[in-house]
C-alpha positions in Angstrom: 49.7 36.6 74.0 46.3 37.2 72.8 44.5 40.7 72.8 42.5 40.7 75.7 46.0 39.7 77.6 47.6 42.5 75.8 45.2 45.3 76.9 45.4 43.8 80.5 48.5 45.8 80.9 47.8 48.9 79.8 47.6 51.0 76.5 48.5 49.1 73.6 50.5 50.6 70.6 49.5 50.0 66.8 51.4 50.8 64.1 51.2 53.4 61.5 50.5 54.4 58.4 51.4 51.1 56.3 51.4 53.3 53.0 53.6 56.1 54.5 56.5 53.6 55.4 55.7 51.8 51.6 56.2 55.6 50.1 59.2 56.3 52.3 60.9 53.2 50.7 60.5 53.9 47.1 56.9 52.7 46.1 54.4 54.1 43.8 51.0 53.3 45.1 49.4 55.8 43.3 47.3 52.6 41.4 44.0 51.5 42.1 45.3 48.7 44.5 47.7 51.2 46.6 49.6 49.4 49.1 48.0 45.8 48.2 49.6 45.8 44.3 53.1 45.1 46.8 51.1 41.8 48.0 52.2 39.9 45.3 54.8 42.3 43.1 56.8 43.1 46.5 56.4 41.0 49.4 59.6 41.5 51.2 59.1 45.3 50.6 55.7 44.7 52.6 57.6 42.8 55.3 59.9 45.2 55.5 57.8 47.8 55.7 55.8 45.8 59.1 59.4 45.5 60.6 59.7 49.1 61.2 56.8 49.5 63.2 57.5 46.8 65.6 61.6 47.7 65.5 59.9 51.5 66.6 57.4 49.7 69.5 54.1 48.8 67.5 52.0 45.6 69.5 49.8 45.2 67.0 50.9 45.1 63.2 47.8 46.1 60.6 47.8 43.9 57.5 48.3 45.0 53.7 44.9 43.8 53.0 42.2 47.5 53.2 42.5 47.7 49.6 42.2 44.1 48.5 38.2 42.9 47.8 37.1 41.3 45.2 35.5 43.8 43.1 38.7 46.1 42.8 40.9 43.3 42.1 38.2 42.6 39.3 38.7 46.6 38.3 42.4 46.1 38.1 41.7 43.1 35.7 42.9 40.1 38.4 41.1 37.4 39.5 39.1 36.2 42.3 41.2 33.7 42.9 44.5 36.1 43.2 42.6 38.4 45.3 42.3 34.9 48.0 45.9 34.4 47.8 46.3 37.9 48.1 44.6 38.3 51.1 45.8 35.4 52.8 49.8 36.6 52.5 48.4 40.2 53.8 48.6 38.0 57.2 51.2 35.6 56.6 53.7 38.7 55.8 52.7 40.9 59.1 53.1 37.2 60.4 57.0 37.4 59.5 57.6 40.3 60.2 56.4 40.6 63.9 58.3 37.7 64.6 56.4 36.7 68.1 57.1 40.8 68.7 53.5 41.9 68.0 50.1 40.7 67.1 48.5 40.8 63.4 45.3 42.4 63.2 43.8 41.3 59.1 42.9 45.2 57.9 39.1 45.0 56.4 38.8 48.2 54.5 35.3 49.7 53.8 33.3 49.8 50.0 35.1 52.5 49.5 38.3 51.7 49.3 37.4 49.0 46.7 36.2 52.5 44.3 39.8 54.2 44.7 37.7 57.1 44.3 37.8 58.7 48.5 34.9 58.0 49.4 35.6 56.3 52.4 36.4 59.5 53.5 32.3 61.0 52.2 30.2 58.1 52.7 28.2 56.2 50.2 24.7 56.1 51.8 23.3 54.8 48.0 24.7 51.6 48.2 22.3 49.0 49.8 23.3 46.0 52.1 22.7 43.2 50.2 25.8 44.8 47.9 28.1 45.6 51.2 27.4 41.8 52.4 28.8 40.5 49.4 31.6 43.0 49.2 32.7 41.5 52.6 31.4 38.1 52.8 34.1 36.9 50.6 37.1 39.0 51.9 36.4 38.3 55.7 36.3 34.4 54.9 39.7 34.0 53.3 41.0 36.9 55.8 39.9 34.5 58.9 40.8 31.6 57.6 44.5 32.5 57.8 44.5 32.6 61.1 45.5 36.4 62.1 45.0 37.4 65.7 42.5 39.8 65.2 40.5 41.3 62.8 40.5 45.4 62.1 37.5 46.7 60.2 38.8 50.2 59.4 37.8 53.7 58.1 34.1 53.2 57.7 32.2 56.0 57.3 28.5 54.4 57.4 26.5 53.2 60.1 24.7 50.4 57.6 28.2 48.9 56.7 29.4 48.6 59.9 26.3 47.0 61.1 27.1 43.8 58.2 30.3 43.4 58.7 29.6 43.1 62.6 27.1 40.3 61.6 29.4 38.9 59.5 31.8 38.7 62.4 29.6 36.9 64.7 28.6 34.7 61.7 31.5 33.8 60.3 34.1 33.7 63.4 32.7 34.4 66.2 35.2 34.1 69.1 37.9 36.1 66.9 38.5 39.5 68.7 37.9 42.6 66.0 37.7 46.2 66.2 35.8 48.8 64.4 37.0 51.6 63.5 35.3 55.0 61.6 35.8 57.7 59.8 35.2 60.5 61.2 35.4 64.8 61.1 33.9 67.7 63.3 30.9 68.0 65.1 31.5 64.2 66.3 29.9 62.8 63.0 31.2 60.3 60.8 32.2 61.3 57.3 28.8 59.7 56.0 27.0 61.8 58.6 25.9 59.6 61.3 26.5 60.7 64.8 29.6 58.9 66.1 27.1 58.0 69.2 25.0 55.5 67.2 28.4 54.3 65.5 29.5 53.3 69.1 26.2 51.8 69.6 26.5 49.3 66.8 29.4 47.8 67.7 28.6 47.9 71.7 29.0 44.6 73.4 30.6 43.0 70.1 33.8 44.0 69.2 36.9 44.5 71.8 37.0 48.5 70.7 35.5 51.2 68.6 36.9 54.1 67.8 38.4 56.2 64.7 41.2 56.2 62.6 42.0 57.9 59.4 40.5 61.0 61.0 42.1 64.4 61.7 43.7 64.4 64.9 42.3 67.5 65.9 38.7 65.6 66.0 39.1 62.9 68.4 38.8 64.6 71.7 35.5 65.8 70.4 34.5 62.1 69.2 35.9 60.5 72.1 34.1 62.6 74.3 30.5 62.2 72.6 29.8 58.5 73.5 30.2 56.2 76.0 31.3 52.9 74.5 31.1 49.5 76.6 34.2 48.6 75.2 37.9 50.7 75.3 38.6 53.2 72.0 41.0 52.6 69.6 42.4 55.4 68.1 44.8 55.7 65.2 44.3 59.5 63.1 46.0 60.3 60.4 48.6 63.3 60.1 45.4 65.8 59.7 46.3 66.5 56.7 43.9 66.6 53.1 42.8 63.6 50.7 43.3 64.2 47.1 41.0 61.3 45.5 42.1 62.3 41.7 46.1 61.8 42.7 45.7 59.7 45.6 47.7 62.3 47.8 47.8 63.9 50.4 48.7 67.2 51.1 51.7 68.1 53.4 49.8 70.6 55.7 49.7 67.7 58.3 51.4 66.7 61.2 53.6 63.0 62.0 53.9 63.4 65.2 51.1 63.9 68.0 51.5 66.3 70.9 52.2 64.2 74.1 49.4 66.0 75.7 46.8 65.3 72.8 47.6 61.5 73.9 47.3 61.8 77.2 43.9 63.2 77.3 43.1 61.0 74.5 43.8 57.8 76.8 42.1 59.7 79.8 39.0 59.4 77.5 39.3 55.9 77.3 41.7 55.4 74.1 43.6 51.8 74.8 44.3 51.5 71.7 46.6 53.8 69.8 48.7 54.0 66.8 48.3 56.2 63.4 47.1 56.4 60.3 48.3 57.5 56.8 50.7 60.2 57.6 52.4 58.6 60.5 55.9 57.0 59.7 57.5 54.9 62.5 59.4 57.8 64.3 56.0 58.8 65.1 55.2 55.1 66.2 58.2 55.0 68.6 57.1 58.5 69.9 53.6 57.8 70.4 55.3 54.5 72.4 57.4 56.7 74.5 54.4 59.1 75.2 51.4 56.3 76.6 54.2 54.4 78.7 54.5 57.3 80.7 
């Protein structure tokens, strides 16, 4: 079943935080690399991680890839060459572990990520295009050419990077589905300061959704409701609780679970996508797949 096919009958369910169910088992991700280290020191813990979420109801399984690029691999003192392989078993283990059960989308992560530093989450508005092109170029190439079902461009919190990795898209594979997906905080503004509006206007009549993740849950009624995309949202916040970039925690004044209410209105607003973020462990999957099926 492809995408499209999949949203044909109704509100699809993501999964969650890939981190939170790494944590829960044991793993230290506190490194540069976080979840993407396990790529090649851990695969079956990364497998096994990607089997919860579908065992708690996730359609779409998110691959271990947001943190591997090039340049951080190159930080961490690996090669370019690992990074490839690295990035094409991010899809081959989601591959194994949804088991026909759900879909892979390949994760894209933002500049950010690749500095370990949070600034996904403050924007980065310094750093020209002609750098973010080849940050991605690269990455999206090896991601595509493992064949995933989708592609997930996540947590961006600039207008500019999302407008190259959308021409990247078209360039590079242009009848794979993707979504695009910011970050976001109050006033319906990305973290980088844009106006969610003009976010949803870059990726109109592109991309099979737009929408937010990594973002405070109690935000996205206000985002949703600010724009009028062409496509459906996608919606997967984290558990609303606070990045620490010097320890690469969070703090526990969160949430895992979303009110059945919050949902609801969210998928009045057009949300057919929905799933969490860091923060959200599969109990809250399974829940958020009780709550939309309603």
């Amino acid at each position: 079943m492809t995408i499209q096919e999949l949203l044909s009958t109704g509100t699809v369910v993501l999964d969650g935080g890939l981190s939170t169910a790494l944590e829960a088992r044991g793993h230290d991700l506190s490194g540069s690399l976080w979840s993407a280290r396990l790529l090649r020191e851990d695969p079956a813990g990364v497998v096994a991680a990607h089997r919860g979420f579908v065992e708690a109801g996730a359609q779409v399984l998110i691959t271990a890839s947001y943190q591997a690029s090039h340049i951080g691999y190159a930080a961490a003192g690996l090669t370019p060459e690992q990074c490839d392989a690295d990035l094409g078993a991010s899809v081959r283990l989601a591959r194994e572990a949804a088991d026909g059960r759900a879909l892979v989308a390949a994760s894209v992560g933002p500049y950010g990520a690749a500095l370990a530093n949070g600034s996904e989450y403050t924007g980065y508005p310094h750093v020209g295009r002609s750098s973010l092109r080849d940050f991605h170029a690269r990455r999206l190439e090896r991601l595509v050419a493992a064949s995933p079902d989708l592609v997930a461009v996540e947590t961006i919190p600039e207008l500019g990077e999302a407008e190259v990795v959308v021409q990247l898209l078209d360039e590079i594979a242009p009848s794979l589905p993707y979504w695009v997906s910011f970050s976001a905080t109050a006033d319906a503004r990305l973290t980088g300061g844009a106006p969610f509006t003009e976010a949803v206007d870059v990726v109109r009549g592109s991309a099979i959704a737009v929408g937010v993740n990594c973002t405070a849950p109690a935000h996205i009624e206000e985002l949703l409701a600010s724009a009028s995309p062409s496509v459906p949202y996608v919606v997967y916040p984290n558990a609303g609780a606070s990045y620490d970039a010097d320890t690469k925690t969070w703090t526990d004044d969160g949430s895992s679970r979303f009110a059945p209410e919050a949902l609801h209105r969210w998928q009045e607003l057009g949300a057919a996508l929905i799933g969490g973020c860091c923060g959200i462990a599969a109990d809250g999957i399974q829940e958020i797949a009780g709550a939309v099926r309603e």
